[in-house]
LOLODO-504241 format. One record per residue: residue number from 1; residue in three letters; x negated, y negated, z of N, C-alpha, C, CB in turn. Coordinates in Angstrom, 1 decimal, decimal comma. Glycine has a CB too. Layout:
(NUM "ALA" (X Y Z) (X Y Z) (X Y Z) (X Y Z))
...
//
This chain:
(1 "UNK" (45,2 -5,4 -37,6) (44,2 -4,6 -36,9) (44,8 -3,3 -36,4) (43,5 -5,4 -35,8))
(2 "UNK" (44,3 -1,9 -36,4) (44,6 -0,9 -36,1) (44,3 -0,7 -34,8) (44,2 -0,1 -36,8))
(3 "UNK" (45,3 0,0 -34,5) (45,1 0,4 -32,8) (44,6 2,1 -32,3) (46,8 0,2 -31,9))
(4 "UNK" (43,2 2,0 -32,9) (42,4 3,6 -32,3) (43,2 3,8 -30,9) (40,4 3,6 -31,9))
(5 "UNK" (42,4 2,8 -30,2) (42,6 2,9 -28,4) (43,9 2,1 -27,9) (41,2 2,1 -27,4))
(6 "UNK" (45,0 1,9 -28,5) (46,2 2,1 -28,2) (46,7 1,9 -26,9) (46,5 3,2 -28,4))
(7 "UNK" (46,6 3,2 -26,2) (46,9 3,6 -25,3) (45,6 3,0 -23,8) (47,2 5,2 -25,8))
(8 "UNK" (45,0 2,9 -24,5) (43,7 2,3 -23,2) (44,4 0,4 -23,5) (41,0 2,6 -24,0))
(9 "UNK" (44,5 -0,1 -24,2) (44,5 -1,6 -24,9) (45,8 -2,2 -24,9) (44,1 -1,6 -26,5))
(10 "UNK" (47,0 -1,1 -24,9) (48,7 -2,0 -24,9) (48,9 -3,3 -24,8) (49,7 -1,7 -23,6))
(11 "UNK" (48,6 -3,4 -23,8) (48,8 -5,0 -23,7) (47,8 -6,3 -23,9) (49,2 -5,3 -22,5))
(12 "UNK" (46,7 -5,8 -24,2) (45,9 -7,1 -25,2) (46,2 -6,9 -26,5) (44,0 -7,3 -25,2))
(13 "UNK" (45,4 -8,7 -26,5) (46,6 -8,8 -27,8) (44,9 -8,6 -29,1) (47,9 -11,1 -27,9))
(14 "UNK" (45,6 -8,7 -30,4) (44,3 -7,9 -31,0) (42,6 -9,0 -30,9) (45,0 -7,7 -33,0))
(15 "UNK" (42,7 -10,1 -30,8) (41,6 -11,0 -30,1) (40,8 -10,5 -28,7) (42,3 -12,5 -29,7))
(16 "UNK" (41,7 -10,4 -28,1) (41,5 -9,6 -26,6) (40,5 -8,0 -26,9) (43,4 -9,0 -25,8))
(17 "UNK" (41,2 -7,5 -27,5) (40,9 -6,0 -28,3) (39,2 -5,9 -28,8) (42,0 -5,9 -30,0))
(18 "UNK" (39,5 -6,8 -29,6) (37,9 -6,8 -30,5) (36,8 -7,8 -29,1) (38,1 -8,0 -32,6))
(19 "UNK" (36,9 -8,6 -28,6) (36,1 -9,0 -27,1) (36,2 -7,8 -26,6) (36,7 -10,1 -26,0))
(20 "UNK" (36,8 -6,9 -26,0) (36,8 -5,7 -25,3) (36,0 -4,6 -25,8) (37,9 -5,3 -25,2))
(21 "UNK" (36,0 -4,5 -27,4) (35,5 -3,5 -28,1) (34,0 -3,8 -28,2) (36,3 -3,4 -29,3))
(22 "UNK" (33,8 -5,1 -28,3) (32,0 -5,9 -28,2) (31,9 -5,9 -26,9) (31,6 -7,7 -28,9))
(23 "UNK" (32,8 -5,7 -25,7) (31,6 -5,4 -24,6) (31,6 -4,2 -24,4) (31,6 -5,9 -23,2))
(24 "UNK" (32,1 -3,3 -24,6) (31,7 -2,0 -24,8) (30,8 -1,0 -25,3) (32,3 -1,9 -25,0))
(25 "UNK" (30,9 -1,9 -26,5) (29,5 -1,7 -27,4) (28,5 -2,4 -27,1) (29,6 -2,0 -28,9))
(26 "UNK" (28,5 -3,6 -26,0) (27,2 -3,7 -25,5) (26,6 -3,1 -24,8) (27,0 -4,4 -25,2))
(27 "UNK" (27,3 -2,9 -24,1) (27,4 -2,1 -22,4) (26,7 -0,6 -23,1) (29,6 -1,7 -21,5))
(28 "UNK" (27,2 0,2 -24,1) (26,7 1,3 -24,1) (25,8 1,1 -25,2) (27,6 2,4 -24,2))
(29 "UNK" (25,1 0,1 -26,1) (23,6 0,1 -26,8) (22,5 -0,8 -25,9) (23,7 -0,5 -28,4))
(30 "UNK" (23,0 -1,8 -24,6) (22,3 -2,5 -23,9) (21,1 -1,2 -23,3) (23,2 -3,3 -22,8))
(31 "UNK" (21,5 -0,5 -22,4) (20,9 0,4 -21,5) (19,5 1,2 -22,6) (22,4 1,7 -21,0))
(32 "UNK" (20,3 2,1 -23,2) (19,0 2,3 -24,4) (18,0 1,8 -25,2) (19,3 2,5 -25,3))
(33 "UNK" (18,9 0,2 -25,5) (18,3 -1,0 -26,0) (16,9 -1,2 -24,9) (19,5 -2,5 -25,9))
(34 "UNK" (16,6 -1,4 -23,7) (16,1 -1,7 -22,7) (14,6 -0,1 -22,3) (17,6 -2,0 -21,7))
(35 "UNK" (15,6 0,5 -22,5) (14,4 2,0 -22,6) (13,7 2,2 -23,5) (14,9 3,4 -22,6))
(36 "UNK" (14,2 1,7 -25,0) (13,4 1,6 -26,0) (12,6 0,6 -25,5) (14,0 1,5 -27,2))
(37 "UNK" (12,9 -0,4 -25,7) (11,7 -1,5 -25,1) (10,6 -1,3 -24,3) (12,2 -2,6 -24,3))
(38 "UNK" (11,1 -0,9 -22,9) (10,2 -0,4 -22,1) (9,3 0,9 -22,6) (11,0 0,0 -21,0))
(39 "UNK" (9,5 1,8 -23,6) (9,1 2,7 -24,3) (7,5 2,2 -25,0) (10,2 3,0 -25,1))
(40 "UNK" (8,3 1,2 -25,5) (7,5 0,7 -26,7) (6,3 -0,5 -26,1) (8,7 -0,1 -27,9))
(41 "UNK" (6,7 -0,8 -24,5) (5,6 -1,6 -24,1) (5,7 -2,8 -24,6) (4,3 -1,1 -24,4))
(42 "UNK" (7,2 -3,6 -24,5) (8,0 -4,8 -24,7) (9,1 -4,7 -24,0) (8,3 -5,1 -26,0))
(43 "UNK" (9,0 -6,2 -23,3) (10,0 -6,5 -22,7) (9,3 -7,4 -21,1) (10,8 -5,1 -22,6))
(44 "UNK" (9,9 -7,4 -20,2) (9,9 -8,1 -19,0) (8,9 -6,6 -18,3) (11,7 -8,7 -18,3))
(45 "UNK" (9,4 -5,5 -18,7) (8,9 -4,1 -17,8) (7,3 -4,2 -18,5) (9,9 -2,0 -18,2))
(46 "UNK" (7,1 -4,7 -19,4) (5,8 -4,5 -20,0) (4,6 -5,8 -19,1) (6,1 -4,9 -22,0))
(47 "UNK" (5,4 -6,9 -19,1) (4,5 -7,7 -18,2) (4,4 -7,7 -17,0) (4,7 -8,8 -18,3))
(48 "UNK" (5,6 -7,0 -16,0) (5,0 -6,6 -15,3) (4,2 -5,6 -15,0) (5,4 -6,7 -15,0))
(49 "UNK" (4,0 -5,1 -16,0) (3,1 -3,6 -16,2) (1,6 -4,3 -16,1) (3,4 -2,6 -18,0))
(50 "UNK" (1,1 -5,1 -16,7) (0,3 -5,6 -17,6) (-0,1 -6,4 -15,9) (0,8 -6,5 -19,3))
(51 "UNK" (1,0 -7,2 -15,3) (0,4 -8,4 -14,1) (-0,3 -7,0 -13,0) (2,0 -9,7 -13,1))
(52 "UNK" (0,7 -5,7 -13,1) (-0,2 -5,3 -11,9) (-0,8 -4,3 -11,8) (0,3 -5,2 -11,0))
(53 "UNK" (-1,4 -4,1 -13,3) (-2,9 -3,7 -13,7) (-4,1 -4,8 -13,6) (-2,8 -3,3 -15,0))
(54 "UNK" (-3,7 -5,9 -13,9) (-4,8 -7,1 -13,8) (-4,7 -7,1 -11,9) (-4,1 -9,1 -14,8))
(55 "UNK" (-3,7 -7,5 -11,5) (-4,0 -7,0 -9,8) (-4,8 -6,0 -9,2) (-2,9 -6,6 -9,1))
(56 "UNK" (-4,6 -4,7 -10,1) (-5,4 -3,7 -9,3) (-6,9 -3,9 -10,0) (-4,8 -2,0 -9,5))
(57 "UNK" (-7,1 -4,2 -11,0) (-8,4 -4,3 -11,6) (-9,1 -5,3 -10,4) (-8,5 -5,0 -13,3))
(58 "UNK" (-8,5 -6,5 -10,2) (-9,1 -7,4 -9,4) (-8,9 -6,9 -7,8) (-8,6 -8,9 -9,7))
(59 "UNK" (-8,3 -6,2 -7,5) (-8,8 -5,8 -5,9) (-9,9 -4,2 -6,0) (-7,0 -5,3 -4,8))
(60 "UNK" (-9,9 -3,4 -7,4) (-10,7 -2,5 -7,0) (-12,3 -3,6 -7,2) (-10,5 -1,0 -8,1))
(61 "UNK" (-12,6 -4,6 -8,1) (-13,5 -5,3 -7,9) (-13,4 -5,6 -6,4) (-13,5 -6,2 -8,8))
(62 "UNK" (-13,0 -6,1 -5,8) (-13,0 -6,7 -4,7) (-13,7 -5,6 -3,6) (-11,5 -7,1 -4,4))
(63 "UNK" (-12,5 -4,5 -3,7) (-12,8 -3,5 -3,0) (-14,5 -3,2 -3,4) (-11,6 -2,4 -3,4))
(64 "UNK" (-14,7 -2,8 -4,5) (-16,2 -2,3 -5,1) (-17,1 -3,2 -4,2) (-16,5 -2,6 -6,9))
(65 "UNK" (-17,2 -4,9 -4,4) (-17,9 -5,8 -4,2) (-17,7 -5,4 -2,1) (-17,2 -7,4 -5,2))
(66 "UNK" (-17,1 -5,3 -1,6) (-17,0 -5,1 -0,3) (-17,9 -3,8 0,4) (-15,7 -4,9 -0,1))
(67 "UNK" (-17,6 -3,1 -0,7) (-18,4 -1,2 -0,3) (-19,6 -1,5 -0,5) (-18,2 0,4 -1,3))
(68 "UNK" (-20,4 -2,4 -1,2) (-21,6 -2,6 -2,0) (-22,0 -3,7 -0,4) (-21,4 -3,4 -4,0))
(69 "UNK" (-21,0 -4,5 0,3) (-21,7 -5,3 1,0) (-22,2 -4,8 2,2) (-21,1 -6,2 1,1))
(70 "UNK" (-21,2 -3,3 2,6) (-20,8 -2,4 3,4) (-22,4 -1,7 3,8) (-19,6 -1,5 2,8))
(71 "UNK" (-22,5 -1,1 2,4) (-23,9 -0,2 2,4) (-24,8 -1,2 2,7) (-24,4 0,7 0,9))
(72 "UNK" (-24,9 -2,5 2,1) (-26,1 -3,5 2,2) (-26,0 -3,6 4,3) (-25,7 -5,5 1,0))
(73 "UNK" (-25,2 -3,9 4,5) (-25,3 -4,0 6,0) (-25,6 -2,9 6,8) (-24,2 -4,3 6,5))
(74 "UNK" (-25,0 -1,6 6,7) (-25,9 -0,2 7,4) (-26,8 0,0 6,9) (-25,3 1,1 7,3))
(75 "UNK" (-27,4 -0,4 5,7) (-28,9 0,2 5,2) (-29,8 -1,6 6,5) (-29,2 0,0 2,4))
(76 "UNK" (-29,3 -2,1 6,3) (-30,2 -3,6 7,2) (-30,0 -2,8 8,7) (-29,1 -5,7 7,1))
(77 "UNK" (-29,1 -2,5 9,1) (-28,8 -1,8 10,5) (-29,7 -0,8 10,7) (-27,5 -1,2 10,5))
(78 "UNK" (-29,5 0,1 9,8) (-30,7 1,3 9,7) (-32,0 0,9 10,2) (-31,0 1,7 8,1))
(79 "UNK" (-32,7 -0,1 9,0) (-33,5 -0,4 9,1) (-34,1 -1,3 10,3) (-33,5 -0,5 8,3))
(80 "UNK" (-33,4 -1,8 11,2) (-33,4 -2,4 12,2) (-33,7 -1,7 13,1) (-32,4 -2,9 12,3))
(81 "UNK" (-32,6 -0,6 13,7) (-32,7 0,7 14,3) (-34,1 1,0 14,4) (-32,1 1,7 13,5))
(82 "UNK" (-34,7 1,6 13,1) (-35,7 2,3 13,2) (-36,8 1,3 13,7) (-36,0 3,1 11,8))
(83 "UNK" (-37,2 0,0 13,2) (-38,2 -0,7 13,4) (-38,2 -1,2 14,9) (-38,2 -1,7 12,4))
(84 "UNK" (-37,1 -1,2 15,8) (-37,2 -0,9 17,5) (-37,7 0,0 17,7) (-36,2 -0,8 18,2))
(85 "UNK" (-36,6 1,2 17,5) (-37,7 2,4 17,6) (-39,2 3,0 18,0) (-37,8 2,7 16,8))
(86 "UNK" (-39,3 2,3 16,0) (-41,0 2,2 16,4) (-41,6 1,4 17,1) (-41,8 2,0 15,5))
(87 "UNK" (-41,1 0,0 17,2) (-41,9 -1,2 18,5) (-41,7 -0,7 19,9) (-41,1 -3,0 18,5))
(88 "UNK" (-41,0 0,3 20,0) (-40,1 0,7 21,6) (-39,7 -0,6 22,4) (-41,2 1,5 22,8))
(89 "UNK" (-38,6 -1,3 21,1) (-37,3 -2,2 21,7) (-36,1 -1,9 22,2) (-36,9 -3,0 20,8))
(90 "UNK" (-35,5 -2,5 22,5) (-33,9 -1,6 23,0) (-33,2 -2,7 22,3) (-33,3 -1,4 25,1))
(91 "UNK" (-32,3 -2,4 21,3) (-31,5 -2,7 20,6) (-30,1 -4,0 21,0) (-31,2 -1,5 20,3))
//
């Protein structure tokens, strides 16, 4: 086996060398490996993409279903209001 990196490697022996040379090459196609994924809308970044869109879908329902109960209660208030009013009740 040839010694490119020599001088970085002296003292492993050529087994050592080539393990060293595969984490290296992982280490610098991992990172990219992982941005492509995430790019492409695969991977672990994709499901959680996906859980906390289904979360916000279900609290803007929530939210929606609350504003809707909101108006139903000041429009009953309203109308409450006014119908003392007209009886000359005190609220």
């Amino acid at each position: 086996m040839s010694n490119n990196c020599g001088h970085l490697h002296g003292s492993l022996s050529g087994r050592s060398q080539l393990g060293h040379h595969f984490s290296i090459t992982a280490a610098l196609t991992n990172p990219p490996i992982s941005f492509i994924k995430h790019q492409l809308g695969v991977g672990p970044e994709a499901e959680d993409a996906e859980s906390l869109r289904l979360e916000l879908n279900t609290l803007q329902q929530k939210y929606d279903q609350l504003m809707e109960e909101n108006k139903e209660l000041r429009s009953r208030t309203t109308l409450k209001q006014d119908f003392n009013l007209d009886h000359g009740a005190l609220i």
